[in-house]
BALUMTOR-316875 format. One record per residue (C-alpha): residue number from 1; residue in one letter; x, y, z. Coordinates in steps of 0.25 Angstrom, whole numbers, plus 2048, in hexadecimal, padded with zeros to 3 digits. Example, Ala and Ser with C-alpha at 12.3 -4.5 7.8 and 13.67 -1.06 7.14 Angstrom:
% residues 2
+-----+---------+-----+-----+-----+
| num | residuo |  px |  py |  pz |
+-----+---------+-----+-----+-----+
|   1 |       A | 831 | 7EE | 81F |
|   2 |       S | 837 | 7FC | 81D |
+-----+---------+-----+-----+-----+
% end
This chain:
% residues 220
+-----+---------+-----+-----+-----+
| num | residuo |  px |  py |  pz |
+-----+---------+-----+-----+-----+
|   1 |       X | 6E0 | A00 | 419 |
|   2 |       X | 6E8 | A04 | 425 |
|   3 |       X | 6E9 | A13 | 429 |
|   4 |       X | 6FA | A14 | 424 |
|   5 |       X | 6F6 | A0B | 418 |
|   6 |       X | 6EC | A15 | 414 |
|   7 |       X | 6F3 | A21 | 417 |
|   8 |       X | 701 | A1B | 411 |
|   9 |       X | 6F7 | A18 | 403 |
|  10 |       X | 6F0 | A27 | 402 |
|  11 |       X | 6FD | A2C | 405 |
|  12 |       X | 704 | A25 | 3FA |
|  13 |       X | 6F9 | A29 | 3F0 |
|  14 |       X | 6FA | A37 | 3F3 |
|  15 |       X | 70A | A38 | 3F1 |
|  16 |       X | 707 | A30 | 3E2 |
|  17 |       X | 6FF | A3B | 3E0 |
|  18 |       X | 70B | A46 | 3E3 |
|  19 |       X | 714 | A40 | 3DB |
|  20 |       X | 70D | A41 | 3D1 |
|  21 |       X | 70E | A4F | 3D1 |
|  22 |       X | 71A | A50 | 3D7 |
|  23 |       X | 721 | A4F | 3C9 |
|  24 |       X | 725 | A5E | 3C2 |
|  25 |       X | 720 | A5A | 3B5 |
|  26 |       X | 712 | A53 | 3B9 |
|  27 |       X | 70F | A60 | 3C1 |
|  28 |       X | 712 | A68 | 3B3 |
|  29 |       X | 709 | A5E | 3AC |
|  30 |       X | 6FD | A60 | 3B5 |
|  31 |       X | 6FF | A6F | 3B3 |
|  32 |       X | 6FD | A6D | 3A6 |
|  33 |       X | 6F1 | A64 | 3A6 |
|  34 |       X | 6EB | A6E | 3AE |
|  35 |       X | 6E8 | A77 | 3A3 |
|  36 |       X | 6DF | A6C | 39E |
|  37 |       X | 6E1 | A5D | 398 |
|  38 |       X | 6EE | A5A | 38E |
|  39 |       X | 6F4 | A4F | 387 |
|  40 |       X | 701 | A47 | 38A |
|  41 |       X | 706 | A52 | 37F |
|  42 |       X | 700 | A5E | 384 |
|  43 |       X | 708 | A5B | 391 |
|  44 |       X | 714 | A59 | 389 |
|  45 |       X | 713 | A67 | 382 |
|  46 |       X | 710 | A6E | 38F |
|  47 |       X | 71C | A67 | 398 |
|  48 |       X | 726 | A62 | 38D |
|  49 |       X | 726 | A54 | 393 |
|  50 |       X | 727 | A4A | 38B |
|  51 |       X | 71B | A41 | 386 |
|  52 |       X | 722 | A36 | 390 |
|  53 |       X | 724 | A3D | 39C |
|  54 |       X | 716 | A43 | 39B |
|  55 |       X | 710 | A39 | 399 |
|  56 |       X | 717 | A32 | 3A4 |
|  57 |       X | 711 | A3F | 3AD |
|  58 |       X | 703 | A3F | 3A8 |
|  59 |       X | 703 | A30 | 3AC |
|  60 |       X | 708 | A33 | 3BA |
|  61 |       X | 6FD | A3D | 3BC |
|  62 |       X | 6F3 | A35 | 3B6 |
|  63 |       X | 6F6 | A2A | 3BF |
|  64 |       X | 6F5 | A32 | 3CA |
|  65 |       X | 6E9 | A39 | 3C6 |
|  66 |       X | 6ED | A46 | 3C4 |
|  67 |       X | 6EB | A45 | 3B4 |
|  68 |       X | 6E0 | A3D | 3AD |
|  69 |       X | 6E1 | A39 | 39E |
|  70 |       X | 6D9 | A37 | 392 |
|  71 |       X | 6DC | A32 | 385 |
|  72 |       X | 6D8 | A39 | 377 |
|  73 |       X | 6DD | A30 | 369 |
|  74 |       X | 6ED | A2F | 36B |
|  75 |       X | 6EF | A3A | 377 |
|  76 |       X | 6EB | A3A | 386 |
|  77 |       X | 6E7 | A46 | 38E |
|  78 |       X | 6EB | A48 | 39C |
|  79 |       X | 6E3 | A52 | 3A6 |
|  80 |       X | 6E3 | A55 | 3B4 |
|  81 |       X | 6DB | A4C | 3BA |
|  82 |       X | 6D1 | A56 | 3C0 |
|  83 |       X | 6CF | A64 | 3C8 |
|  84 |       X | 6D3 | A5F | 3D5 |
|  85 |       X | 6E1 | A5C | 3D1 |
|  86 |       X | 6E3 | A68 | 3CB |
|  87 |       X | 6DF | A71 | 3D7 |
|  88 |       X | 6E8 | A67 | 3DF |
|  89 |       X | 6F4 | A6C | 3D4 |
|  90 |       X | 6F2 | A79 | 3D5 |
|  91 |       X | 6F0 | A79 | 3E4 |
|  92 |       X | 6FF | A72 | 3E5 |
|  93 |       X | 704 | A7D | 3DA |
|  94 |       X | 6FE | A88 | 3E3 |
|  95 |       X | 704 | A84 | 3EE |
|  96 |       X | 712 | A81 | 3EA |
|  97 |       X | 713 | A8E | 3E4 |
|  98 |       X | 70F | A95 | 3F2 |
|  99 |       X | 715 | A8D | 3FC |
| 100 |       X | 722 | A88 | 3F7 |
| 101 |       X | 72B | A93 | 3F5 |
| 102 |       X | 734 | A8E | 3EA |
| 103 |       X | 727 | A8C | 3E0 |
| 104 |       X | 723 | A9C | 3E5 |
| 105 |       X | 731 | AA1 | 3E1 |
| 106 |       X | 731 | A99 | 3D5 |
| 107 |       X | 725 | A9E | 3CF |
| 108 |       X | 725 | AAB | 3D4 |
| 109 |       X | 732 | AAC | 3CC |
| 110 |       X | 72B | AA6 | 3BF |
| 111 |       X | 720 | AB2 | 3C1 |
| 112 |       X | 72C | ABC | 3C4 |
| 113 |       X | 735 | AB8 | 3B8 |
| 114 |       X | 729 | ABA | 3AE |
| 115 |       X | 723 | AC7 | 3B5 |
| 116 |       X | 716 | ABE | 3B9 |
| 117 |       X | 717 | AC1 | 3C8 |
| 118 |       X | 70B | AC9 | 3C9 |
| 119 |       X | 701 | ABD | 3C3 |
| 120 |       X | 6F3 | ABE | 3C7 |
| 121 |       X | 6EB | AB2 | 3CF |
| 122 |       X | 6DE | AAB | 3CA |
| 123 |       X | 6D7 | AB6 | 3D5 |
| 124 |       X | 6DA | AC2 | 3CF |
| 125 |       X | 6D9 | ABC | 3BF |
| 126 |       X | 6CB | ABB | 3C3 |
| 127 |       X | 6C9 | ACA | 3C5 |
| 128 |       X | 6D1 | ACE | 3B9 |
| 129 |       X | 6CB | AC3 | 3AE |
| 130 |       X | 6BF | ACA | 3AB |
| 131 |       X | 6C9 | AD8 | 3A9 |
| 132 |       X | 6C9 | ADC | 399 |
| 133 |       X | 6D7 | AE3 | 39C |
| 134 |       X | 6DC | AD4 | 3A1 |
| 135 |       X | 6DF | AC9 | 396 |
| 136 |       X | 6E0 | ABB | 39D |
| 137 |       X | 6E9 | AB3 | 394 |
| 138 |       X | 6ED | AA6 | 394 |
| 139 |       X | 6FB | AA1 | 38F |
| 140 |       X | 6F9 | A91 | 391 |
| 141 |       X | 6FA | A8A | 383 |
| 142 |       X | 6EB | A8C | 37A |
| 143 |       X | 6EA | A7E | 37C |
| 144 |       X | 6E8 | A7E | 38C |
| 145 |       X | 6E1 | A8C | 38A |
| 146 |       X | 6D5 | A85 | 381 |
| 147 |       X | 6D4 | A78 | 38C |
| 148 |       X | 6D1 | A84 | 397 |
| 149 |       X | 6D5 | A93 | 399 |
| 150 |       X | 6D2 | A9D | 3A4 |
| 151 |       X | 6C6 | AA5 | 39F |
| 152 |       X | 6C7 | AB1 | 397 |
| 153 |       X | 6D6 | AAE | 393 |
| 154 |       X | 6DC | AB0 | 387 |
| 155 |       X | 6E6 | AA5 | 380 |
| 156 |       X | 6F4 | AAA | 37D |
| 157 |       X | 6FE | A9E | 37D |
| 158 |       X | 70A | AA3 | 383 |
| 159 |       X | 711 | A9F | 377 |
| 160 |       X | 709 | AA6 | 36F |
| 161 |       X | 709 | AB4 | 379 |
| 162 |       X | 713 | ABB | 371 |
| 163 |       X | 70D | ABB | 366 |
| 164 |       X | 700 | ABF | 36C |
| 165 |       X | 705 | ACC | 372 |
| 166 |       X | 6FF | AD5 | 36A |
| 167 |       X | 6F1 | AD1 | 36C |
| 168 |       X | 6F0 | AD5 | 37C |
| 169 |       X | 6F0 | AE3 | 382 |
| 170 |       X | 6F7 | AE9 | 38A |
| 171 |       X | 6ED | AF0 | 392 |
| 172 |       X | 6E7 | AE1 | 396 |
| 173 |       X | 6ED | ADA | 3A2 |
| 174 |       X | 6F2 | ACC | 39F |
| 175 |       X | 6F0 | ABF | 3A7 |
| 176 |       X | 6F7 | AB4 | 3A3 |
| 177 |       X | 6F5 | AA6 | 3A7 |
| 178 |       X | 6F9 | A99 | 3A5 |
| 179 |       X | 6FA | A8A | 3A7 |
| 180 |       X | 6FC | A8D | 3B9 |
| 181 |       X | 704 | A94 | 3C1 |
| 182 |       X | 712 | A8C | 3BD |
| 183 |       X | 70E | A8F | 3AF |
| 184 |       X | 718 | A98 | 3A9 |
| 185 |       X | 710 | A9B | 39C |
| 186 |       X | 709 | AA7 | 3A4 |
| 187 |       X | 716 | AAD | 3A9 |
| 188 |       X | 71D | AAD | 39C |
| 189 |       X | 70F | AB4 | 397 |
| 190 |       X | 712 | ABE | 3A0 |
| 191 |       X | 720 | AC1 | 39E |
| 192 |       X | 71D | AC2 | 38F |
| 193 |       X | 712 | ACC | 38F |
| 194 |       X | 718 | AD5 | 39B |
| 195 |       X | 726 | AD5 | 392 |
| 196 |       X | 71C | AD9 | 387 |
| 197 |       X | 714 | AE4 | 390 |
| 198 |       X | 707 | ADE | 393 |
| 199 |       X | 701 | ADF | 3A0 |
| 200 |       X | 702 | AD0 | 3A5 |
| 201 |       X | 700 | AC7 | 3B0 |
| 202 |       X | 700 | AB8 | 3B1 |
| 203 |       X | 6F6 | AB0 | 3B8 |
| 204 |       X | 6FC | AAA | 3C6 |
| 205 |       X | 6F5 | A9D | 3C3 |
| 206 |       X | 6F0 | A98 | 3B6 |
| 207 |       X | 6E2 | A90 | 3AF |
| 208 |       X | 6E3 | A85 | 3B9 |
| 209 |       X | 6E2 | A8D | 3C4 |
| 210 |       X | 6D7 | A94 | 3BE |
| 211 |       X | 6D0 | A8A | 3BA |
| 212 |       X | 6CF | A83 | 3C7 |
| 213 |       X | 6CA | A8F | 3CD |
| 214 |       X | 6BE | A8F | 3C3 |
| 215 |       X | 6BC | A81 | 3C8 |
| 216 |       X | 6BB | A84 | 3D6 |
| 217 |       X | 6B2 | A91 | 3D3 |
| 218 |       X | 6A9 | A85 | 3CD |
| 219 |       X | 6A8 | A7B | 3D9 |
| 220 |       X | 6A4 | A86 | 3E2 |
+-----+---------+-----+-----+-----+
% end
């Protein structure tokens, strides 16, 4: 293979692999399966595509491999294919979010809007988790919270928080996390429970963050 053959082929297999991600819904859907392995249907419930176009999706990504597959009686489960393509996701999220000033407006406003400005990174959550006056709670869906959950959280759907409230104190702290850092399941957890006189801050990032930092912990 001549050196412009070979470059012209690497090339062209790396920009199959952008497009890939370069689709709103796909990046949505790898969200998702970073909380841990669903069904064509778990994807639908959490997006509100269509059994078609996410199955479309899911196929893009498998064929691509970004997702892998497996089947179980009359339903197939998608995950992402493994750690590495995670850290390469969130490395692109970090990065548009810090260097392209439209995204850094955009969610700064999100966080404004829902009084979450002051969050609180995965640094300083460390410090505080061990804190009795601090309840870590997490606001994803119990299904994605039984797969994995940040350790020492407690489960409190977000649409189950309002009925809940009479079970927290006010003298504890609240961290609210969730699915990421474009997850607004933290934010409105936020807005409720300061609206409602707790003391609440949501997490800056979310389980996947944190879960790939235990993994790097790990392999040192």
């Amino acid at each position: 293979m001549k050196g412009r053959e070979f470059k012209d082929a690497m090339y062209d297999g790396l920009a199959k692999l952008m497009k890939a991600l370069a689709n709103p819904a796909r990046l949505e859907i790898i969200e998702m399966l970073s909380q841990g392995e669903k069904s064509v249907e778990g994807v639908v419930a959490a997006t509100n595509l269509t059994v078609a176009n996410a199955s479309q999706h899911l196929q893009v990504l498998k064929n691509n491999n970004i997702v892998k597959s497996r089947k179980e009686g009359h339903y197939v489960y998608y995950s992402l294919v493994n750690s590495e393509f995670l850290a390469l996701y969130q490395h692109i999220t970090k990065y548009a979010t810090t260097e392209i000033a439209e995204l850094e407006k955009t969610l700064n406003r999100q966080r404004e809007d829902n009084k979450a400005l002051n969050s609180v990174s995965l640094d300083e959550l460390e410090t505080m988790i061990h804190n009795k006056n601090v309840l870590l709670m997490d606001v994803r869906p119990s299904t994605e919270y039984e797969f994995d959950h940040i350790t020492g959280a407690v489960s409190v759907p977000m649409k189950e928080l309002l009925c809940c409230l009479k079970d927290f104190s006010k003298e504890q702290e609240i961290i609210a996390y969730c699915r990421g850092p474009f997850c607004v399941l933290a934010d409105e957890a936020v807005r409720v429970l300061s609206e409602n006189g707790f003391k609440v801050r949501r997490l800056d990032e979310g389980y996947p963050e944190w879960k790939m930092r235990q993994l790097e912990k790990e392999n040192r």
